[in-house]
N, C-alpha and C positions, 0 to 999 in steps of 0.2 A: 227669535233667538232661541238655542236649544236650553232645556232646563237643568236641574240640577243633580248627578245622580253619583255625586259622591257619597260615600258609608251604604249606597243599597247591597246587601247581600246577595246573590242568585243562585239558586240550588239548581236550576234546570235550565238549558238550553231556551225553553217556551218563556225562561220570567223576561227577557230581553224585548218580550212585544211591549212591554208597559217604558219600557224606556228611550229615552232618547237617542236613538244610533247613527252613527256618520261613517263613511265608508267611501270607496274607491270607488269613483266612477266609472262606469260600463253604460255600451248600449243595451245590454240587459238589465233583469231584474234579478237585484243583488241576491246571491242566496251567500249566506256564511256558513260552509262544512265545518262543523262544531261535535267531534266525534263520530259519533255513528247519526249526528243529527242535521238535516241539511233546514237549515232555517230560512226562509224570505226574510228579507229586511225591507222594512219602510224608512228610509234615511231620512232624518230631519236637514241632513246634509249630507250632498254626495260632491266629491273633488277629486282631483289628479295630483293631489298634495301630500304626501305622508308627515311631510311637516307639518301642515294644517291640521290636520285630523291628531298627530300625536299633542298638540296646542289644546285644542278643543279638549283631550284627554285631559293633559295636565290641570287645567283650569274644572272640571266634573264637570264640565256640559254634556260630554254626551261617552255612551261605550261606543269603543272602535276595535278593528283590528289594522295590528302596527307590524311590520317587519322583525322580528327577531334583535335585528343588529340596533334596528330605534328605539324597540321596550326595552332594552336591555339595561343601560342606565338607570333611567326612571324608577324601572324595577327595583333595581338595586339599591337605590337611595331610599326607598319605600311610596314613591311619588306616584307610581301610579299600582295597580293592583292586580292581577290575572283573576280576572270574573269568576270563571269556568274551567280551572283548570283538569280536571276530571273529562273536559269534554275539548280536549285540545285542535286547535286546528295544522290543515294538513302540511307539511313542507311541500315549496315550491319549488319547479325545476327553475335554473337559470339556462336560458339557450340563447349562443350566438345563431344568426341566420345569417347564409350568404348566397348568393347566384348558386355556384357551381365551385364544389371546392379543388377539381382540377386548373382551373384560371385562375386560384389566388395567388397573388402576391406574395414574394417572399415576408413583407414585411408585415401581414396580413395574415399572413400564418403563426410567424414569430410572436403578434398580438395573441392570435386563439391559443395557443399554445400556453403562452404565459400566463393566461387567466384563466386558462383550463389549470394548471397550478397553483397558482396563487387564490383565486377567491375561494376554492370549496375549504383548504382548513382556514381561510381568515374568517368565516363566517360559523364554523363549528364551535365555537364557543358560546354565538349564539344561538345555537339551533339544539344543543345537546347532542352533536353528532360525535 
C-alpha cells in the first residue's frame, strides 16, 4: 500500500524521488516533464485510471499527475495541492485519428468538426489557456 505524503512540502523536481508516486501506465518508463526537468518515476502504482490515481491523490497516498479538468475541483476546494508549481507540467495535444480523411463520412466529419469546436475552449479554463 502507498504511504503517506500529505503536508510534504517540495522545493525541487529531484524531492519527489523520496515519495510515493502513481502514474499513467505506459510500456515505457514513466519520465514526468516537470519544467525544464524530465524526471524518471519509480511508481509505487501505475494505472490506466485517472480516476484512480486522482483517489489515491485525495486520500495522501501518493503524488500524481491528474488532467487539468480532474485537479481542477480538488484544487479549488483546497483537497489536493500543486507540489511544483514553479515547475509546471507540459499541455497535451488532443488528436482525433482516422484512415484517410477523403473517405470520411459525412457524419464523421460533422463529429471532428464539432469537437474540433467545442473541447479546446471547454477545457481552457482548465488549462489557463
Amino acid at each position: 500500500m502507498p504511504g503517506d505524503v500529505a503536508g510534504i512540502v517540495l522545493e525541487q523536481p529531484q524531492d519527489l524521488r523520496r515519495l510515493d508516486c502513481a502514474c499513467w501506465r505506459s510500456a515505457a518508463q514513466p519520465v514526468w516533464q516537470l519544467g525544464d526537468t524530465a524526471l524518471v518515476v519509480e511508481p509505487v502504482v501505475a494505472t490506466n485510471d485517472s480516476q484512480h490515481l486522482l483517489h489515491l491523490a485525495l486520500r495522501g497516498h501518493v503524488v500524481t499527475e491528474l488532467p487539468p479538468f480532474l485537479a481542477h475541483a480538488p484544487l479549488s476546494r483546497g483537497q489536493l495541492v500543486e507540489g511544483l508549481p514553479e515547475h509546471p507540467l507540459p499541455r497535451q495535444t488532443v488528436r482525433a485519428l482516422v484512415a484517410d480523411t477523403r473517405l470520411l463520412s459525412p457524419r464523421v466529419r460533422h463529429f471532428l468538426d464539432f469537437v474540433a469546436e467545442v473541447v479546446p475552449p471547454t477545457l481552457d479554463p482548465y488549462v489557463g489557456g
